[in-house]
C-alpha positions in Angstrom: -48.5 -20.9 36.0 -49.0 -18.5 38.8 -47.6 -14.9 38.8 -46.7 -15.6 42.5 -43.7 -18.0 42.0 -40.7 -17.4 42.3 -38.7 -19.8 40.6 -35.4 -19.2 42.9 -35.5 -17.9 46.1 -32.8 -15.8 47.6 -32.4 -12.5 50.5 -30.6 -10.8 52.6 -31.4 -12.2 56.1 -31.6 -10.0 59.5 -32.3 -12.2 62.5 -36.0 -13.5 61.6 -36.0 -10.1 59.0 -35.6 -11.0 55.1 -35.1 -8.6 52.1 -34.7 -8.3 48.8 -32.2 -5.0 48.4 -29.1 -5.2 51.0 -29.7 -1.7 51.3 -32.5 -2.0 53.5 -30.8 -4.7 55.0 -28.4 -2.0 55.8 -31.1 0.2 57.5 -32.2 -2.6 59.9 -28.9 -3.6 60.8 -28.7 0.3 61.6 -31.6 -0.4 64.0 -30.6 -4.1 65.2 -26.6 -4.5 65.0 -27.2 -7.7 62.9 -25.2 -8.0 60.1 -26.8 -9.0 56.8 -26.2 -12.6 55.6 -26.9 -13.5 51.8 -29.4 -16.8 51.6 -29.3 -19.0 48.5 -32.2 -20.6 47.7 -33.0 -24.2 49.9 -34.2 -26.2 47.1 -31.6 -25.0 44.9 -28.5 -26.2 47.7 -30.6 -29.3 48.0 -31.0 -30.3 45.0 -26.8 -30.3 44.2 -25.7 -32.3 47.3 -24.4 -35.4 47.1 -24.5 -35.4 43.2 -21.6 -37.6 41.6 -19.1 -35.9 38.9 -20.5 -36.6 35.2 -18.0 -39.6 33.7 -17.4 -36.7 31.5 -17.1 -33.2 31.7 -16.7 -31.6 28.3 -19.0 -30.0 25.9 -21.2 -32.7 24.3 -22.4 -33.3 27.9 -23.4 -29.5 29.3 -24.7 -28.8 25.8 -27.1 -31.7 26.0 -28.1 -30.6 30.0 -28.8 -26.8 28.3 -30.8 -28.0 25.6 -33.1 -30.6 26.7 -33.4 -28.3 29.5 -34.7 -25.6 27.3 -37.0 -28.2 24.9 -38.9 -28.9 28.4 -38.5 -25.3 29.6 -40.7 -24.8 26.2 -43.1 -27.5 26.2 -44.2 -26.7 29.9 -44.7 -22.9 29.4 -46.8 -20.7 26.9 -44.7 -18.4 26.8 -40.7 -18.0 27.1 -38.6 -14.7 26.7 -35.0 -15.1 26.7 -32.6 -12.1 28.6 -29.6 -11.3 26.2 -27.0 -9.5 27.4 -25.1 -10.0 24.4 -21.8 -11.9 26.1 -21.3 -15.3 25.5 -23.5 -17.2 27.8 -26.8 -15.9 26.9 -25.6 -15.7 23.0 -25.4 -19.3 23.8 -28.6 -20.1 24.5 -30.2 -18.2 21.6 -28.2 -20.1 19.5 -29.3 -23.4 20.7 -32.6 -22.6 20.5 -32.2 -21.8 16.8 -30.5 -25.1 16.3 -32.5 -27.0 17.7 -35.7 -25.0 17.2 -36.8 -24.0 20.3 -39.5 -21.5 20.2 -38.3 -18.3 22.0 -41.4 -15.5 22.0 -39.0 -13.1 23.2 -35.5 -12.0 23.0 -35.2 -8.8 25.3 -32.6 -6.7 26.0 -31.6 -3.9 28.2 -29.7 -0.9 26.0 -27.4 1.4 27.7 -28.6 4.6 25.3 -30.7 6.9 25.0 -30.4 6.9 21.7 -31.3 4.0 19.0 -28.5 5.5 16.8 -25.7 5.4 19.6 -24.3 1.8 17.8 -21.1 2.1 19.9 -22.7 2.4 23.4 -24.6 -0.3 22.5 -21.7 -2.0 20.7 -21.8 -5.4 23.2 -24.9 -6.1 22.2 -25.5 -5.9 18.4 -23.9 -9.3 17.3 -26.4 -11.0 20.0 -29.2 -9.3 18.2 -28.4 -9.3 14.5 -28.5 -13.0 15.1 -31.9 -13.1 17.1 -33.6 -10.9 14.4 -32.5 -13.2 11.2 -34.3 -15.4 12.9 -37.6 -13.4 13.7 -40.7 -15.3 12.5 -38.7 -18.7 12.7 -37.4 -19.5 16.0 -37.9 -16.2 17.1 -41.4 -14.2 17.8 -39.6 -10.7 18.5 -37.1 -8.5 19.3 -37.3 -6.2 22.2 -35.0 -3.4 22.4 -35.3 -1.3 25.6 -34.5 1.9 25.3 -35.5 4.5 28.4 -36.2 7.4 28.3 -34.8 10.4 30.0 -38.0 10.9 32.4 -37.3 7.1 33.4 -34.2 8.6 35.3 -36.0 11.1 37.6 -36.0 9.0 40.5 -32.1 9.5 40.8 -33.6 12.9 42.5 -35.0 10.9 45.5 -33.2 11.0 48.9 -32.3 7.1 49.2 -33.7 5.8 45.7 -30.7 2.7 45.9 -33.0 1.3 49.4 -36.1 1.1 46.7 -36.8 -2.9 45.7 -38.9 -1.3 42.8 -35.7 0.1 41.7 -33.0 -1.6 42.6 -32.8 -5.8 43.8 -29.4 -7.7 45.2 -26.4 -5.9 46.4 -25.1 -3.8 43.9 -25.1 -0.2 43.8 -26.0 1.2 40.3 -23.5 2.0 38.5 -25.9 3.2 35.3 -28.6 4.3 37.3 -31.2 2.0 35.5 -29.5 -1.3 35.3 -31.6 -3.3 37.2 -32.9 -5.1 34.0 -35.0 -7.8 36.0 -37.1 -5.4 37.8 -37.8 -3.1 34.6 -38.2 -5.8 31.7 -41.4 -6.5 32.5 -42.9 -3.1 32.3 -41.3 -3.3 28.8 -43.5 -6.6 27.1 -46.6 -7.1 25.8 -46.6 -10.8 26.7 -49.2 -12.1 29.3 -46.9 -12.1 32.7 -48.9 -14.5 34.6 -48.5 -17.2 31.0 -44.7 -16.4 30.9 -41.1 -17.6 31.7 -38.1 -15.5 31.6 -34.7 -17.7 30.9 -31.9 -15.9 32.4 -28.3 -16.4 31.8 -26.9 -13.9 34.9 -24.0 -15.7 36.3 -21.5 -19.2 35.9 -20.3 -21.2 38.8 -18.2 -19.3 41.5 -16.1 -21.4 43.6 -13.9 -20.9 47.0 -10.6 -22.1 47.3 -9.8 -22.8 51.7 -7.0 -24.8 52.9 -6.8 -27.3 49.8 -10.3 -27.8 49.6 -13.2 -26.3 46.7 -16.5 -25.1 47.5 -19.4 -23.4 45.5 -20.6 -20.3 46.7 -21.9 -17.7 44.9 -21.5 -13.7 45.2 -24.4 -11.8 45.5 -23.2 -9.7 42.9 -24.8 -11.2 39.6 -27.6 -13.5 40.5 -28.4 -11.7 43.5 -30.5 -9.2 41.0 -33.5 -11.8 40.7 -34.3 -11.2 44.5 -37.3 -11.1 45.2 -38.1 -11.3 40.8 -41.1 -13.9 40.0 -41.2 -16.2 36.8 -37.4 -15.8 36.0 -35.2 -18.4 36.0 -31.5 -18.6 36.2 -30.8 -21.2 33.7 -27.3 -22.5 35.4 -28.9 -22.5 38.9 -31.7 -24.5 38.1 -33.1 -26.8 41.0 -34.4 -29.1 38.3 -31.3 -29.9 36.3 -28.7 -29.5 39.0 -26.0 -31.8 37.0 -25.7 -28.6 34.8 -24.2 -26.2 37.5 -22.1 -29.5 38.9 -20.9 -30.1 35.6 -20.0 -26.7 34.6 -18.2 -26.3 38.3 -15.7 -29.6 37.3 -15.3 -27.9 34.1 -14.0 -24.8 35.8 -11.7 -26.8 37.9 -10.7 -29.3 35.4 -9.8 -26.0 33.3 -9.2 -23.3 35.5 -6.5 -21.6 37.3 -7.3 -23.1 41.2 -4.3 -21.7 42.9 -6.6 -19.0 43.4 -8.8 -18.1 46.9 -11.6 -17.1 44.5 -12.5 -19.1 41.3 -14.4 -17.8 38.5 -14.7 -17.5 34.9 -14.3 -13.9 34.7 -10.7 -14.3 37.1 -9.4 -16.7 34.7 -6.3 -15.6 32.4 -7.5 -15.3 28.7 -5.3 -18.1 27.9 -7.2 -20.6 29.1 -11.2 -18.9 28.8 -12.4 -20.3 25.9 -11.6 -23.9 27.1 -13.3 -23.2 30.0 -16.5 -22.2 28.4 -16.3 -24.5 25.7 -16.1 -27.6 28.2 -18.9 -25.8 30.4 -21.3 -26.7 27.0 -21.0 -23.0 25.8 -20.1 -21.4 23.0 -17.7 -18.0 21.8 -19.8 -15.0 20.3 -17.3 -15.2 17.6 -16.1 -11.7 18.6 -12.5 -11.6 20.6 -14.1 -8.4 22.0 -16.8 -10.0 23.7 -15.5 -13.3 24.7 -12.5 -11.9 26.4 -12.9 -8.3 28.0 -14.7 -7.7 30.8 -16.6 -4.9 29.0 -19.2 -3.9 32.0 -17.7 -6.2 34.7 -15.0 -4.0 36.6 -14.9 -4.7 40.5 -15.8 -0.5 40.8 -19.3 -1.3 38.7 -19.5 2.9 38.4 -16.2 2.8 37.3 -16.5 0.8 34.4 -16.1 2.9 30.4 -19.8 1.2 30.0 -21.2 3.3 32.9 -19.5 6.5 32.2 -20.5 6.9 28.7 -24.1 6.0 30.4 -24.1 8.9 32.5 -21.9 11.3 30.0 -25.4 10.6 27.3 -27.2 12.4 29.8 -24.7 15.3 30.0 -24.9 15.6 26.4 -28.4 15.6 26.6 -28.5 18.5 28.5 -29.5 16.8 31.6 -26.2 17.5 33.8 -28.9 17.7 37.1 -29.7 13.8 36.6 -25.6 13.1 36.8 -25.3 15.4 39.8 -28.2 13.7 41.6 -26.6 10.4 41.0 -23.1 11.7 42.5 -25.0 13.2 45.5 -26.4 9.6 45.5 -23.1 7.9 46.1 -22.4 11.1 49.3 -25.7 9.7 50.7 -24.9 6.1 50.5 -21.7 6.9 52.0 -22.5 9.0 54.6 -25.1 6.9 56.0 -23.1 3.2 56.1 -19.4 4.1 56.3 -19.5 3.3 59.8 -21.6 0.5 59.9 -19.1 -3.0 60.0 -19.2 -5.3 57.0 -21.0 -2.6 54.4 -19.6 -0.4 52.3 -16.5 0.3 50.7 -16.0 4.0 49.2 -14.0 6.5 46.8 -14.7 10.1 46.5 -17.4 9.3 43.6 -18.2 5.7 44.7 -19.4 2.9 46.4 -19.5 -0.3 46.5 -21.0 -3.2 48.8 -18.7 -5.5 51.0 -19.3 -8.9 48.9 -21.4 -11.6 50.5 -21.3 -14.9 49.6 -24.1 -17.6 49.6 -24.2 -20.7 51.8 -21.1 -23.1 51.0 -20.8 -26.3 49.3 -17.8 -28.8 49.5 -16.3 -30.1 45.8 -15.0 -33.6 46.4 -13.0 -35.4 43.7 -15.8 -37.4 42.6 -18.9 -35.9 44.2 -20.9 -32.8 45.6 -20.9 -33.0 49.5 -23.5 -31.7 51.8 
């Protein structure tokens, strides 16, 4: 398997201009006057027209997509890591590799301290890998906990570090500073890159709700951060087992709240959550905690407990200049695209992109359109 592929394509789009971080998108619409689009990969949007509604939506039915998804995943790839990020979709996949003993060489993920010892920072995530590391030498090859390290922040000290694929990919202003797990993960294995598939678990069906009729489209908020990322693969947008992310969608409507303009998981009243992900062939964490709050996943990403207490470590750690250089971050960012149409949006101490949505597909009663 070649390093070179990237296993789903997506950009922001200027004219006959693509890239990977809307922030440079930003710059050349600065230059141009072109607003930025958000383009979802072809294949991907090929692959779901036209397909029918499953005869049944429920969990039986996704589960069975997810798994022998992941037994080919495994026999076609020497190597497979597996992205936890300790809520319930990901949780669910490690579990069903367990189950069904799917070889996973490595279970990574992305810790928001400093500190090993910090167990509440890092609260999310411990359930997720207690599990993984009973089954280390099993189904499981390792356990990777990232930790960075204070050095790793420096580059908050760089005039327009946010414009900087290396550093940050999608549309999303970091609200941790590092939190761009997809470009850094792979600095962080010993696995052979170019012999190696990364499952990722990043985001479930969003839908649109216009005049009485359903569409997908997705925000470039969540799986936006795989721009431009090579041998990672978003499990439930996968161009080779498309009846997943159609199923999942008619679970979400079946389920849902629909009187909404905007239809996701995360919108949905608690009430009615767990159906929704059990009938989308995943499974609770088993912890109210996780399943049901938002944790990390306020609108204002900064804004969030999660990325406070991120920067607040470094405060603690005597490095108050790193904080400061993130703020005078957000004044930069501000100052250069307040004015620009369709960018920003801005508080004293943040920012936040406009949201972009990716190309749209109809959601008939008993089929996909085109």
């Amino acid at each position: 398997m070649s390093r070179s592929r990237i296993l789903f394509d997506q950009w922001y789009e200027c004219g006959d201009k693509k890239f990977p971080n809307i922030f440079q998108a930003f710059d050349y619409q600065i230059k141009s006057n072109i607003v930025p689009e958000y383009k979802f990969d072809h294949e991907f949007i090929e692959s779901i027209k036209n397909i029918k509604r499953p005869k049944s939506v429920n969990h039986e039915y996704c589960k069975n997509l997810i798994v022998n998804r992941l037994k080919d995943l495994r026999k076609k790839n020497k190597h497979l890591r597996l992205a936890l990020g300790g809520g319930t979709d990901s949780f669910s996949i490690l579990k069903y590799c367990v189950e069904y003993d799917i070889y996973i060489d490595e279970v990574f993920t992305q810790m928001i301290s400093i500190d090993p010892n910090n167990i509440r920072l890092n609260i999310e995530y411990l359930p997720a890998l207690q599990f993984a590391k009973k089954h280390i030498g099993k189904s499981i090859g390792n356990v990777n906990e990232i930790y960075h390290q204070i050095e790793e922040y420096e580059f908050v000290k760089k005039y327009d570090w946010f414009s900087n694929p290396n550093i940050v990919r999608g549309g999303t202003f970091p609200g941790r500073m590092i939190n761009s797990i997809f470009v850094q993960c792979d600095k962080k294995t010993n696995l052979p890159l170019d012999e190696t598939l990364t499952i990722v678990c990043v985001d479930k069906p969003d839908l649109h709700h216009i005049d009485g009729q359903f569409f997908l489209s997705s925000l470039d908020k969540t799986v936006a951060e795989l721009m431009g990322c090579k041998n990672m693969l978003p499990l439930f947008f996968d161009k080779d087992n498309p009846e997943l992310i159609v199923a999942m969608s008619y679970a979400l409507l079946d389920h849902g709240d629909i009187s909404l303009p905007f239809i996701s998981f995360s919108s949905q009243p608690r009430s009615r959550k767990l159906k929704i992900l059990h009938n989308m062939g995943l499974e609770s964490t088993g912890h109210y905690f996780i399943d049901h709050h938002l944790l990390g996943k306020n609108v204002w990403d900064m804004e969030t407990k999660k990325s406070r207490s991120a920067l607040q470590q470094l405060i603690h750690a005597g490095r108050k200049d790193l904080v400061d250089a993130y703020y005078d971050s957000i004044k930069i960012c501000t100052l250069k695209y307040k004015n620009l149409p369709y960018a920003i949006e801005h508080k004293p101490n943040a920012v936040q992109t406009v949201a972009r949505y990716s190309q749209k597909i109809p959601i008939y009663q008993d089929s996909f359109g085109s």
